[in-house]
C-alpha positions as CSV (number, residue, x, y, z in Angstrom):
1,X,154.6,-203.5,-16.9
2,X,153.8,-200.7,-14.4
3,X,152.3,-198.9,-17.3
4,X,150.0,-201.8,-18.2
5,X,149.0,-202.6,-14.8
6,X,148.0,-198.9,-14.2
7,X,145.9,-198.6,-17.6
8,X,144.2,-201.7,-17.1
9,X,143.2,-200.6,-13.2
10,X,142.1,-197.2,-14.5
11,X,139.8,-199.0,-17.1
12,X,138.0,-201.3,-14.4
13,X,137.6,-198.3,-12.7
14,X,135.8,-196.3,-15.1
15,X,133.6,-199.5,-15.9
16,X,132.6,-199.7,-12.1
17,X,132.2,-196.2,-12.0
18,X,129.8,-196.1,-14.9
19,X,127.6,-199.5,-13.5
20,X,127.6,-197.7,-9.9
21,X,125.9,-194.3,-11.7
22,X,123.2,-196.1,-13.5
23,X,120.0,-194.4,-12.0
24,X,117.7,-196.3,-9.8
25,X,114.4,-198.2,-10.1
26,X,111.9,-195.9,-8.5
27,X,109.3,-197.8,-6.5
28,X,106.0,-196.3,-4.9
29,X,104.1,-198.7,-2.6
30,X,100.2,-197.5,-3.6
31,X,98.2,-200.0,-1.0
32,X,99.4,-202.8,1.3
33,X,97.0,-205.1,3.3
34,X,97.6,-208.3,4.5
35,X,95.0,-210.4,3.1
36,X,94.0,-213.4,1.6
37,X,95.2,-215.2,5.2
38,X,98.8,-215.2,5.8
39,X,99.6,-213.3,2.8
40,X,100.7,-209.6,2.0
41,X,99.0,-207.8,-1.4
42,X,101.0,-205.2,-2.2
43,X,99.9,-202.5,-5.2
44,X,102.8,-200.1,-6.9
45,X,104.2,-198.1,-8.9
46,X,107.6,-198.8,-10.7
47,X,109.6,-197.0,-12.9
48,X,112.5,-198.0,-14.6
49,X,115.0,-195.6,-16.4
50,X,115.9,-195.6,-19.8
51,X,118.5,-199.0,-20.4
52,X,117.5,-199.6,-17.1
53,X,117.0,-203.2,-15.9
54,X,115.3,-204.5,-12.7
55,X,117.8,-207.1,-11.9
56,X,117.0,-210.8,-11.9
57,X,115.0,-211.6,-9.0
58,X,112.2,-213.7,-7.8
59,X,108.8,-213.2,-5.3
60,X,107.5,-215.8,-2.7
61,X,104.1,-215.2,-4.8
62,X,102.6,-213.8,-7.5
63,X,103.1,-210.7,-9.4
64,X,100.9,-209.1,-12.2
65,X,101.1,-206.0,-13.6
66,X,100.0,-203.6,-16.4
67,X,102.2,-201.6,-18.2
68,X,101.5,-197.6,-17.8
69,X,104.2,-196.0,-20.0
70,X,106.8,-197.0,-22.8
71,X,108.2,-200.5,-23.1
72,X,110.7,-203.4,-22.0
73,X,111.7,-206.9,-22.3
74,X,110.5,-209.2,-20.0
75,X,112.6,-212.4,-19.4
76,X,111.0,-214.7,-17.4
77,X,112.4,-218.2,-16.8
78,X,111.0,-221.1,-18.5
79,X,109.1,-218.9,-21.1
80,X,109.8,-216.9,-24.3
81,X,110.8,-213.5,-23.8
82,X,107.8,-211.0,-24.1
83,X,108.0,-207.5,-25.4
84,X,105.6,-205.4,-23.5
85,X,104.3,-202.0,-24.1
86,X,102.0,-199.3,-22.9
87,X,98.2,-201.6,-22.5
88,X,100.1,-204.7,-21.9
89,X,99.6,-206.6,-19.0
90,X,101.8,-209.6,-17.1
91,X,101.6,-212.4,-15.1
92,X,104.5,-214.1,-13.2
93,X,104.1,-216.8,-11.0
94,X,105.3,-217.4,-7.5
95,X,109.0,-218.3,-7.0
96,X,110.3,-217.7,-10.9
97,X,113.4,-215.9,-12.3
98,X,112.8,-212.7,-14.4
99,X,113.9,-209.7,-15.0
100,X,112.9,-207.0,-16.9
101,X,114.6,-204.3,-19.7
102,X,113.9,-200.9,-20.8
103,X,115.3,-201.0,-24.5
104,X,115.7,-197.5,-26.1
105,X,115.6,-194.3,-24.7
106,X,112.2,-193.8,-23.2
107,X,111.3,-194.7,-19.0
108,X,108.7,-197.8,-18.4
109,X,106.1,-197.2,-16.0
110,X,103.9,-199.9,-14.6
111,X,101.7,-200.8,-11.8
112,X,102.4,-204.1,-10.1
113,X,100.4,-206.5,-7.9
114,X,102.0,-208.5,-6.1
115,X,100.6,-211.2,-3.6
116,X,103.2,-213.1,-1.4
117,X,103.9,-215.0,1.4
118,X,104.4,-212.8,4.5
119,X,106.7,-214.1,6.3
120,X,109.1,-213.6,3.5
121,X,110.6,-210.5,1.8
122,X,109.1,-209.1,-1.2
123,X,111.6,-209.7,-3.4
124,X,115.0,-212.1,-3.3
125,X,117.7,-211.5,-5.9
126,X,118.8,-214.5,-8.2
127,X,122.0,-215.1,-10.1
C-alpha cells in the first residue's frame, strides 16, 4: 500500500511540476492614457508560447486586437470558436469569458486594445 501511495504522489508531482514550468505570457504595455472619460485605453503587445494558453479571463471593457504572428484558438463565450492567424483581427466585448490557444509549435504575437473601466483591474480570471 505504501508502495502505491508513494507512486501515485510521485506522479502528481511530476504533473504539477510540468503545469508550474509552462513558460509565461509575455506582455508589453505600448501606450496607456486615460481617456474616453473615466476609462483607461491600454495598447500592447502579447505573446503567447507555443501550447501556450492565456487562461480564461474576462475585462471590465473592450478588447480588440490584430494578430501579428502565427495562430490560436480563440474561445470566447457565447460564440463559435474562431481560428485566427497572422492578418486577423478580434473583437471581444466588455465583461465576456475567453481564452485563447496557441495550437502547434509556433509563438502567437498580437497587439491588443483594450478600453476598460478604470476603476477596475484590467483583467479578472474566470473559472
Amino acid at each position: 500500500m505504501l508502495k502505491k501511495t508513494l507512486l501515485v504522489l510521485s506522479f502528481a508531482g511530476l504533473a504539477f511540476a510540468a503545469f508550474a514550468q509552462q513558460p509565461a505570457i509575455k506582455r508589453t504595455p505600448l501606450q496607456k492614457t486615460d481617456f474616453p472619460d473615466g476609462y483607461t485605453t491600454l495598447t500592447a503587445i502579447a505573446e503567447v508560447p507555443p501550447g501556450g494558453a492565456a487562461g480564461r479571463h474576462t475585462h471590465p471593457g473592450i478588447e480588440t486586437g490584430y494578430v501579428l504572428e502565427g495562430e490560436a484558438d480563440l474561445l470566447v463565450e457565447g460564440q463559435p470558436d474562431k481560428h485566427l492567424k497572422a492578418g486577423d483581427s478580434y473583437l471581444i466585448p466588455a465583461g465576456v469569458v475567453h481564452d485563447a490557444k496557441t495550437p502547434g509549435d509556433k509563438s502567437l504575437k498580437i497587439i491588443g486594445i483594450y478600453v476598460y473601466d478604470k476603476t477596475k483591474p484590467l483583467a479578472t480570471p474566470a473559472p
